[in-house]
Each structure stands twice: as structure tokens, then as C-alpha cells.
C-alpha positions in Angstrom: -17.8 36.0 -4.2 -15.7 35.0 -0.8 -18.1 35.4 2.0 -16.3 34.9 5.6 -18.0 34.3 8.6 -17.1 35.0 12.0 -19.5 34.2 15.3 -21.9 37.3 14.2 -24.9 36.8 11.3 -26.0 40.8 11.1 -29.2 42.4 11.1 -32.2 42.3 9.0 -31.8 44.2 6.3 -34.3 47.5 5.3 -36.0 45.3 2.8 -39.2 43.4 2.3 -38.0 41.1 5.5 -37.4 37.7 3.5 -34.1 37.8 4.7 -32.5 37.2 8.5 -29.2 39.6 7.7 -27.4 41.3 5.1 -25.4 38.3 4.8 -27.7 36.0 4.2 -29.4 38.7 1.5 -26.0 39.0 -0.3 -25.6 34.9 -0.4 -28.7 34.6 -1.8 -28.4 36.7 -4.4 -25.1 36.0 -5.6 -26.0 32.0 -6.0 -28.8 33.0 -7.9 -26.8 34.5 -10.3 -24.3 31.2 -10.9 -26.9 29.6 -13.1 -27.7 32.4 -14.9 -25.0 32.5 -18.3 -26.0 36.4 -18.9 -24.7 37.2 -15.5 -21.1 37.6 -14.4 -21.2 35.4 -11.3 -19.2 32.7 -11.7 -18.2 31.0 -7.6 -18.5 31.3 -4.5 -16.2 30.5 -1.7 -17.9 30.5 2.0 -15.3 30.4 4.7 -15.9 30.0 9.1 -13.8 31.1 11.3 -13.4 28.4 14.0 -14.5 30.0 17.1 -13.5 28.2 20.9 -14.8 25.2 21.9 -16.6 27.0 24.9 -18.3 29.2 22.4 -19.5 26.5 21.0 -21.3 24.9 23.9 -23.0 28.1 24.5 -23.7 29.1 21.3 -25.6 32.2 21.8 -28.5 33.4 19.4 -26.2 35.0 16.7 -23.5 32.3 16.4 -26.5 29.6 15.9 -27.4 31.5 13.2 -23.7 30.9 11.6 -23.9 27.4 12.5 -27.7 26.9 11.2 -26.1 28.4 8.1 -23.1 26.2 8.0 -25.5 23.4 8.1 -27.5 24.1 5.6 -24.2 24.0 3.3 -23.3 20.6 4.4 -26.6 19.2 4.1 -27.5 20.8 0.4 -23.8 19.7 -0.9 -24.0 23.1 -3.2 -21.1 25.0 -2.1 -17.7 23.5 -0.7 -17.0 25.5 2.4 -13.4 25.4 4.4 -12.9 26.5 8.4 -10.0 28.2 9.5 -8.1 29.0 12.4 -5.5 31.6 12.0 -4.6 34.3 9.1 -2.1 31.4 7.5 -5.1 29.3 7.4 -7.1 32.1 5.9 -4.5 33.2 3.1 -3.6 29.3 2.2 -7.4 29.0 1.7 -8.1 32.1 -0.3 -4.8 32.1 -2.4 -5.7 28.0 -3.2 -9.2 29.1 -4.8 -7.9 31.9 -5.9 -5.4 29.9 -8.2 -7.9 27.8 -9.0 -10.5 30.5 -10.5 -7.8 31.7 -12.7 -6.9 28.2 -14.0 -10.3 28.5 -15.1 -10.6 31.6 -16.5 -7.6 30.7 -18.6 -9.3 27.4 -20.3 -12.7 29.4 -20.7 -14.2 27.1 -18.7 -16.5 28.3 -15.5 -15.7 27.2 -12.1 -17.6 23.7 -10.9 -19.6 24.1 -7.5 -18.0 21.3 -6.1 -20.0 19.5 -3.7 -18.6 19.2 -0.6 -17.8 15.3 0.0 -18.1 13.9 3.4 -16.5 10.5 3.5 -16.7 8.4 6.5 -13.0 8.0 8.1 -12.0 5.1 9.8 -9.3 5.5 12.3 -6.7 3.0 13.0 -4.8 4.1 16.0 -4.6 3.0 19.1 -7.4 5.1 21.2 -7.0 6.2 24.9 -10.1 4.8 27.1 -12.8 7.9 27.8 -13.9 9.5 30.9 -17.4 7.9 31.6 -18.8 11.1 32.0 -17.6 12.0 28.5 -18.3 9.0 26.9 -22.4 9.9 25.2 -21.0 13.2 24.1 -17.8 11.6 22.0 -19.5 8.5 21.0 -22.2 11.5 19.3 -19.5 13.1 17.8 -17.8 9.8 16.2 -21.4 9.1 15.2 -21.9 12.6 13.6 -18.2 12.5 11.6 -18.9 8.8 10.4 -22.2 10.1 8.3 -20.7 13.3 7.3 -22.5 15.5 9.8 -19.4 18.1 10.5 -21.1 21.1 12.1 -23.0 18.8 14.6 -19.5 16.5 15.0 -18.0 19.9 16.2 -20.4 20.3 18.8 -20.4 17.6 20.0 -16.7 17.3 20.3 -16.9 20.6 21.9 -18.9 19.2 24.9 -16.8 16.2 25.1 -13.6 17.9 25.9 -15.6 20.5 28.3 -14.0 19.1 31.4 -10.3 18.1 29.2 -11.3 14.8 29.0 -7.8 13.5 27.4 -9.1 10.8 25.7 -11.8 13.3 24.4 -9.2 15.5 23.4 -7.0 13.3 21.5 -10.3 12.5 18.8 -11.4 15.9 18.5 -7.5 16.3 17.2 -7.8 14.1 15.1 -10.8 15.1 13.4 -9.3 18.8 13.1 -6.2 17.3 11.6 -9.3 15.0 9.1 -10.7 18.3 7.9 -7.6 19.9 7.0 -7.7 22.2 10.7 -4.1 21.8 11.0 -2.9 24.4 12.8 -6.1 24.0 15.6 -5.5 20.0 15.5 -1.9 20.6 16.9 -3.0 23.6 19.5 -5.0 21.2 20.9 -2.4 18.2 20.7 -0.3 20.2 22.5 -3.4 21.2 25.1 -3.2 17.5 25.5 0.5 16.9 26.0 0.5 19.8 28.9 -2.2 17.8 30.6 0.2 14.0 30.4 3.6 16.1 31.3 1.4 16.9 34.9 1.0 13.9 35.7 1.8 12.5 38.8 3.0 9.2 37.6 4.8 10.3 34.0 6.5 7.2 33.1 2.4 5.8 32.9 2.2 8.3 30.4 5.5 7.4 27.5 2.9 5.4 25.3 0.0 8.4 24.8 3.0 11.2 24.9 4.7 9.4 22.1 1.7 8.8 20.3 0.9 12.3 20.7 4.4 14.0 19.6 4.1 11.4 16.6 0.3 12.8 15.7 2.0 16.3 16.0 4.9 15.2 13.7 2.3 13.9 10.9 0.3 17.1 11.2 3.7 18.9 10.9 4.2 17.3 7.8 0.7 18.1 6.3 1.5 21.4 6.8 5.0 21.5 4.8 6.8 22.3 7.7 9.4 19.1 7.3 12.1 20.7 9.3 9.6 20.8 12.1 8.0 17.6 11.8 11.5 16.3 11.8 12.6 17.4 15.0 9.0 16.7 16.9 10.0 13.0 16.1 13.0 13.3 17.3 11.8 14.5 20.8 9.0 11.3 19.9 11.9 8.6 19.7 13.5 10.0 22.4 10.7 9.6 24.6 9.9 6.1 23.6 13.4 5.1 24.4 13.1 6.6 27.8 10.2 3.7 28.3 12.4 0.4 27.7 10.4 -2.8 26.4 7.1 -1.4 27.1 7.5 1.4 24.8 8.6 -0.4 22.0 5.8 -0.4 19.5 5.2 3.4 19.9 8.8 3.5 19.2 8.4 1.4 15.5 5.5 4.0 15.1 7.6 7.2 15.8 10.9 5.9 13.7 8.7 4.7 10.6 7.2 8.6 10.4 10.8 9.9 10.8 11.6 7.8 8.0 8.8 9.2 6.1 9.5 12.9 6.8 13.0 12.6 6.4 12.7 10.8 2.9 10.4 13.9 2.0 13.3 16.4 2.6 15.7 14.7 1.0 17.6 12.5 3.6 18.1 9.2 2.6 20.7 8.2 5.4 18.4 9.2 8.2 15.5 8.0 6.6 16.9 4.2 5.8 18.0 3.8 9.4 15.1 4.5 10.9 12.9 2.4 9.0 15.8 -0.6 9.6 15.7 0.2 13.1 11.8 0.2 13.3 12.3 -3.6 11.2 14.4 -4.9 13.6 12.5 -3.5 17.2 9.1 -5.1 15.1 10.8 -8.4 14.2 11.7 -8.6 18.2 8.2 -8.4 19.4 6.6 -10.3 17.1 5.0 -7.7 14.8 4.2 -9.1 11.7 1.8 -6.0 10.4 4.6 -3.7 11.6 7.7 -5.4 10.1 5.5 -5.2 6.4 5.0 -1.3 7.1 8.6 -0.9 7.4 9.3 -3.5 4.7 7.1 -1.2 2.3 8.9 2.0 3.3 11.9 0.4 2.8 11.2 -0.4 -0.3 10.1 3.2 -1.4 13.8 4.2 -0.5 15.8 1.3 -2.4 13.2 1.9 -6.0 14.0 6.1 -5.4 18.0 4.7 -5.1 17.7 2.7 -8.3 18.0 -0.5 -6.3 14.7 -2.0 -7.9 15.0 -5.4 -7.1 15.8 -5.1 -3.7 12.8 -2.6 -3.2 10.7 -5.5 -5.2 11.8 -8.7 -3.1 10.5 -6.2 -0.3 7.3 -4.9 -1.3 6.4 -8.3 -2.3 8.0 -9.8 1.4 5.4 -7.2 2.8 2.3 -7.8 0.6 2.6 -11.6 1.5 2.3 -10.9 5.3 -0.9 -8.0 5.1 -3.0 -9.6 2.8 -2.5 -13.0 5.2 -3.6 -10.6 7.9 -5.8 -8.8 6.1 -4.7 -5.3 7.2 -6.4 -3.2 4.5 -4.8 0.2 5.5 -1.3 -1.5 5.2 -2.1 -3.1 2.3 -3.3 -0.3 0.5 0.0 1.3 1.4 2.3 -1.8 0.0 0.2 -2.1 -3.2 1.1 1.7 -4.0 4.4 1.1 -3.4 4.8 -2.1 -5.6 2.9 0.5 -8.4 5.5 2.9 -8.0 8.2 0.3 -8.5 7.0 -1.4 -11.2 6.5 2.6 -12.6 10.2 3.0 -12.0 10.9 0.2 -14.2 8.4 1.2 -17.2 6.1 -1.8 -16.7 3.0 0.4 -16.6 0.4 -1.7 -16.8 1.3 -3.8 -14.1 1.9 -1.0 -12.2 -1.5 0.8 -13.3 -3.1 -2.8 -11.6 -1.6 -2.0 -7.9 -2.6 1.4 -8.1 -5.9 0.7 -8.9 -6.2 -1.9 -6.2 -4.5 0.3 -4.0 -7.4 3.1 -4.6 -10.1 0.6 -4.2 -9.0 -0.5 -0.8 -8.2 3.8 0.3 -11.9 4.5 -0.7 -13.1 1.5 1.0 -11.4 2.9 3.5 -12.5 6.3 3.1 -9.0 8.0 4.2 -9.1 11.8 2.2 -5.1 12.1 1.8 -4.6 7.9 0.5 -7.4 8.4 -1.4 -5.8 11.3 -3.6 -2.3 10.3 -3.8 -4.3 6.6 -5.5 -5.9 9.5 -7.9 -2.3 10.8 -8.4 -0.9 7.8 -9.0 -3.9 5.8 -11.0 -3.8 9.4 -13.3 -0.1 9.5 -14.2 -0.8 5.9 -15.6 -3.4 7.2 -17.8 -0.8 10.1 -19.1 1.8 6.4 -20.0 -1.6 5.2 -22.0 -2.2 8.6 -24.0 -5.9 8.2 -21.6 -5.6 12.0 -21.1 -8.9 12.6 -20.6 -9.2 9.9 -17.7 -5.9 11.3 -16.2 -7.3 14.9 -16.3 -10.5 13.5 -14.5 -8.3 11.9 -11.8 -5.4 14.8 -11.2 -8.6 17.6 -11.1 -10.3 15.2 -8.1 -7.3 14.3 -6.7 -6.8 18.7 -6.6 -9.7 18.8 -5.3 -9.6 16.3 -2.1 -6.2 17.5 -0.8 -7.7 21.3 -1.5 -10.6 20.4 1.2 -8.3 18.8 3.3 -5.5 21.4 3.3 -2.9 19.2 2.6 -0.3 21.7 1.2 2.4 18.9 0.3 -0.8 17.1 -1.4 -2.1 20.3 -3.6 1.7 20.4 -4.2 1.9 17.0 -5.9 -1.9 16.8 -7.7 -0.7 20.4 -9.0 2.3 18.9 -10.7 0.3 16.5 -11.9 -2.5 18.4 -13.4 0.4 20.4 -15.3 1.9 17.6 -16.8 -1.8 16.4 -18.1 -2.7 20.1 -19.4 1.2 19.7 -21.0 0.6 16.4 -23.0 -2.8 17.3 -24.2 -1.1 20.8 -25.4 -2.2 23.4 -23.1 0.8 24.5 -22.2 0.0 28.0 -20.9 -2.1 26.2 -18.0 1.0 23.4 -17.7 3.6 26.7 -17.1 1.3 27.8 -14.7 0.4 24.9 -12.8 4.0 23.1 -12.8 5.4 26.2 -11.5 3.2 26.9 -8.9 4.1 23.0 -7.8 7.9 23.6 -7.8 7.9 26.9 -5.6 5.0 25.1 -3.1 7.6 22.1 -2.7 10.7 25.1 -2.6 8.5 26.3 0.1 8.3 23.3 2.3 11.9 22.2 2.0 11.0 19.1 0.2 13.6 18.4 -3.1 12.7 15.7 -4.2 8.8 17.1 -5.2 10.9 20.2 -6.2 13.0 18.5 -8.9 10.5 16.4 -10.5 8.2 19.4 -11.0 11.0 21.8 -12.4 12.1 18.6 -14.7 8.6 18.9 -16.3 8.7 22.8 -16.1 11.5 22.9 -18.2 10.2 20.2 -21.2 7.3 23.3 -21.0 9.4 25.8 -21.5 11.5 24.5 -23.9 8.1 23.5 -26.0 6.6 27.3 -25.3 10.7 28.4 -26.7 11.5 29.7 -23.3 14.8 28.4 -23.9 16.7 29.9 -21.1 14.4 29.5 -18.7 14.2 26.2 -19.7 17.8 25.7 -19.3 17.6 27.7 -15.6 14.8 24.8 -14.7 16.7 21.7 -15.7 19.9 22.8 -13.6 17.9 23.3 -10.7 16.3 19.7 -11.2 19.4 18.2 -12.1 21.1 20.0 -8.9 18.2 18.6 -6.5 18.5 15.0 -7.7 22.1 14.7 -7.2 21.2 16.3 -3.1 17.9 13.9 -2.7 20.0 10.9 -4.7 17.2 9.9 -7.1 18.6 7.6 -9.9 15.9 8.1 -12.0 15.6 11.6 -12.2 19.5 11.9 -12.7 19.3 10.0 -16.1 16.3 12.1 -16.9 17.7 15.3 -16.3 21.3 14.1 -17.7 19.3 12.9 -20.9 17.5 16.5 -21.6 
């Protein structure tokens, strides 16, 4: 069943009056039905549509029966429901369970009502002082997020930013962008930029524009839309550099998340340069917590190259400086990367030990998106130690967080690495599908490097399943997109098949 609310509940139905709406009638009956194995019901998916901010102030009796229904959800954990904001939104959320209900109908195996997980988030940016007036209503809805209350959170984010409170506006983004509403979290970022680019005084405003564009740039990214997060930093560096000496750590902010989005689709040049030049502005001001975040994004480039020691001597430089400072966000990030070096170079159980530290500190931390790619990472260990059921375990949650949070590039990487789990322990009908599915999501978003490694193990399907030219149409594609992104190790692999 995929039930889809809007701001209306319905009327009573003609029955014996133990329900409010049809809707509610319908709900009822279909969950009564998922325990019962002689019945065909096997899910439900229960989507909102966002409604505005005003509405939500003013709720009016029908929509409060929405929301009083939304809550109920969150507080019973039965049913994982999603909120939407625009027919994109809709057909990403209904094709991704969609894909997932057949995976299961394929292993014979009926769908899990997946609890849906609140986690509380802790947010490390810088945060623009709050309007007085504004201040009860926000600190409610920080209050509400941090114990997992999200219908309440919204409302109370929706009278914080009744008078466009900025600094009101820039947390309600950010907890759009936290529940995987991109596409509202940048309307609203943009809502927020208007508001600085009116100012009277707008050279006052560089640091919270650029910190802005940059927020829209990472949001960009989450989407899959790489070309566009690309040039959103762009305008962000330009606008930092338009603010001299005062703007300068924005500036290391905005070049390290070029780096990142440009290393994503497959330029190295631009993406090496800007982490260098975000080094160099953080080692003249002092930064120590920012010289290790470019430091460990550094390395990721040099182990991708080949250049392992370098990218080593690195990630180790930068572990030495956060775990003096104690920056667990940082750390968490450095402590992946050394994993994925020491990965590179076949030394898996070391590497399986920063991984798991890394995932100890990102659900400490309680970030949703660290937390999976730990998942991602701790399972494709488990696949080097024939623990297949342990990896499975991990690549299905992993799925499963970047699924709630609507992290296409996310479901895009836990998909591929389901597939290669499903592949090793011999299902390889699931592994065609599910590798597949990963390579045309990364085609989608213009990332090649996801791309190639997902049509590398696409092809050692096919050739298993005796799909020899397809096989052989994979591999060339794989072999094609590691030559563009410059991946040593995917070169030999590919080379070697």
C-alpha cells in the first residue's frame, strides 16, 4: 500500500463510526493485514506532502488531523514515513521503495517495517545569532529535532521563521536538508540569500552569504546534481575573495567542498588545487583543525592516484593534529580516509580498525550520511573476511539510512555495495539487479568514478551469469571511466579482467 497525504484527512466513512476518514479506515486495515501470513499484504509506504510554513502555524482542523496522524507514526516507530516537496521528490521516493519491494520479492523474503530512526544530530557550523523575539520558538524546535520529535520540530520551526528571522531560517534549512528535504532545504536557502543580498550594508554580509552558497552547494551534491553544486561554489569562492582577510575561513570552507564535488565528478586537477589552496589560506591563519580537513582530503586524492604513501604521511599528519584537539567530526573523517588507504593497499585488517573507529565516533555523533558511508565501508571489509552475513547486515542499513535521508549519491553507493554482497554469497540475479541500478544512478549524476567501480563488478556478474557480451560492454565502459577520473587502482583491475 502507498498512502499519500496532502493537508486534507476525509470524511467519516458510512460505517460503524470507529473511524475519523476513509483514510484512516484503509490504514487500518491494510496494517492489520501485515502480520497476517494468509493475507497478501506485505508494506506500506505513508508519504506527506510538505505543506507552507504559514499553513503550518494555522493549522486548521483537517490538516491537524494529518499532523496528529504523522505523529502517531513517529512516536509508534511502526512504519518509516518520508515528506516530500515537489513531483521529483515524490517519484525518487516511490521508485526507491519500489526497488526495494522487488528486491524482496525476488529473495522470497517479505519486506521489514522498518522503524523509522530518529537520531539526535549535532551541528557543527558556525550559527548566525537569533532574533530575540524568535529565540523560544527555535530553541523548541532544536529541542524537538535533538529527541527525535519531527512533526513538532516542523512546527516549531515554522513559527520561528514567521517574521524571516535569518538566523531562524538558516536552522530550519538545515534540518530540511537533515531529513533528506532537499529540494525545500535549498528554496529556503535561497529565501535566505534574497533577504543578505538587501541589505544595506552587504560587505557585513560575505561570511553568512558564503556560508549559505556553500550549504546550497552540499545540498546540490546530495541531490546528484554535481555540475550544479560545482558552479554554486564557484559563485561561494568568489564571494569569499571579495571579503579579503576577514573572509578567509569561509573561504577554506567553500574551496575544501569544491574539492570534494569536483573529486566526485571526476576532476582531479580542480579538486587538488583547491584543497592545496584551502591548506595554505588555513596554515596562514593559524588553523590547525582546518589544515587536517584539507590534509585528509588531500590524502583521498593522492591513494585514488596511486600515490599511497604520500596520501599516508598525510592522513597520519592530520590524525596527529584532531585527536590532539579532540575534533570528533574531523576525526571521524581522517580515520575513514586512513581505512580507505590502507584498503587500497590490501592491508584489510588494519583498515577494517579505522573504519570501525570511524563508525563509532559518526554514531556518537549521530550524523545520518557519516554514519552510512562507516556502514559502507566497515561492510566491504566483511566481504575481504568471507563475513558475508555481517556485511549483508551492514550494506542493507547502510540502504536503509541514506533511503530516509534521500541521499541519491548515498543509495547509489550502499546499492553497489549490497550487489557485490548478494554476488559473493551467490545470488547473482539480485547482484545484476542491484549493481546495475548503482551504475545508471551514478551515470545519472555525472559522477564516474561511482560509475566505473559499479560497472567493474557488473561485469564479474555477468560474466558469472555467462552474459559474456554484456559483460564485455561493462568492462569497457569501466575501463573507459578510470582512465577520465585517473584511478590507478581501478585501471589495473579493469586491465587485469
Amino acid at each position: 500500500m502507498i498512502l499519500i497525504l496532502g493537508s486534507r484527512w476525509g470524511t467519516e466513512p458510512a460505517s460503524d463510526g470507529r473511524f475519523s476518514s476513509g483514510t484512516e479506515e484503509e490504514f487500518n486495515l491494510a496494517k492489520s493485514l501485515i502480520p497476517d501470513q494468509d493475507q497478501p499484504m506485505q508494506d506500506i509506504l505513508v508519504l506527506f506532502k510538505g505543506v507552507p510554513e504559514a499553513q503550518l502555524r494555522d493549522p486548521g482542523e483537517q490538516l491537524s488531523k494529518v499532523l496528529s496522524f504523522k505523529k502517531e507514526l513517529e512516536d509508534s516507530r511502526f512504519l518509516m514515513y518520508k515528506t516530500f516537496d515537489d513531483i521529483e521528490a515524490l517519484k525518487n521516493e516511490v521508485r526507491s521503495k519500489m526497488h526495494g519491494w522487488a528486491r524482496e520479492r525476488r529473495s522470497g523474503v517479505q519486506a521489514s517495517r522498518r522503524s523509522l530512526a530518529s537520531r539526535q544530530v549535532r551541528d557543527t557550523s558556525d550559527v548566525i545569532e537569533s532574533n530575540p523575539q524568535t529565540a523560544s520558538f527555535l530553541a523548541n524546535a532544536e529541542s524537538y529535532e535533538a529527541k527525535g520529535l519531527m512533526t513538532q520540530a516542523e512546527a516549531a520551526y515554522a513559527k520561528a521563521i514567521a517574521d524571516d528571522d535569518v538566523a531562524s531560517l538558516e536552522k530550519y534549512a538545515r534540518f530540511l536538508r537533515r531529513t533528506g528535504r532537499l529540494a525545500r532545504s535549498l528554496e529556503i536557502n535561497r529565501r535566505i540569500l534574497d533577504q543578505l543580498a538587501s541589505a544595506d550594508d552587504t560587505d557585513a554580509t560575505i561570511d553568512k552569504r558564503v556560508r549559505i552558497l556553500v550549504g546550497i552547494g552540499i545540498t546540490q551534491r546530495k541531490m546528484g546534481d554535481l555540475r550544479g553544486s560545482k558552479a554554486t561554489l564557484h559563485e561561494a569562492i568568489q564571494t569569499a575573495d571579495t571579503g579579503g582577510v576577514d573572509a578567509q575561513d569561509v573561504l577554506g570552507y567553500a574551496l575544501d567542498n569544491l574539492g570534494i564535488t569536483a573529486d566526485r565528478s571526476g576532476d582531479p586537477v580542480v579538486a587538488v588545487n583547491s584543497f592545496r589552496r584551502a591548506f595554505s589560506i588555513r596554515q596562514g591563519s593559524g588553523d590547525g583543525a582546518g589544515q587536517a580537513r584539507s590534509l585528509t582530503n588531500l590524502a583521498r586524492i593522492h591513494k585514488k592516484s596511486g600515490n599511497l604513501d604520500s596520501a599516508l604521511e598525510e592522513c597520519n599528519e592530520a590524525i596527529v593534529i584532531l585527536e590532539s584537539l579532540q575534533d570528533k567530526p574531523a576525526l571521524a573523517a581522517a580515520y575513514a580516509a586512513k581505512g580507505e588507504i590502507l584498503e587500497a593497499n590490501e592491508e584489510y585488517s588494519g583498515a577494517e580498525k579505522f573504519y570501525s573507529k570511524a563508525l563509532r565516533l559518526n554514531e556518537q555523533l549521530g550524523v545520518p550520511d557519516n554514519i552510512a558511508m562507516s556502514q559502507t565501508q566497515v561492510a566491504r571489509m566483511m566481504i575481504e573476511h568471507g563475513q558475508l552475513d555481517q556485511a549483508q547486515m551492514y550494506a542493507e542499513s547502510s540502504l536503509e539510512e541514506n533511503e530516509r535521508n534521500s541521499n541519491r549519491e548515498g543509495i547509489a553507493s550502499s546499492k553497489h555495495l549490497l550487489g557485490r554482497v548478494m554476488g559473493a554469497i551467490g545470488n547473482d540475479r539480485e547482484a545484476f539487479a542491484l549493481l546495475e541500478e548503482s551504475a545508471d544512478l551514478f551515470a545519472s549524476m555525472k559522477n564516474p568514478n561511482g560509475e566505473a567501480w559499479a560497472r567493474y563488478h557488473l561485469a564479474v556478474v555477468q560474466r558469472k551469469m555467462g552474459l559474456n557480451t554484456e559483460s564485455d560492454i561493462s568492462i569497457a565502459r569501466a575501463r573507459a571511466l578510470s582512465q577520465v577520473v585517473g584511478n590507478a587502482q581501478l585501471k589495473a583491475q579493469t586491465s587485469e579482467f
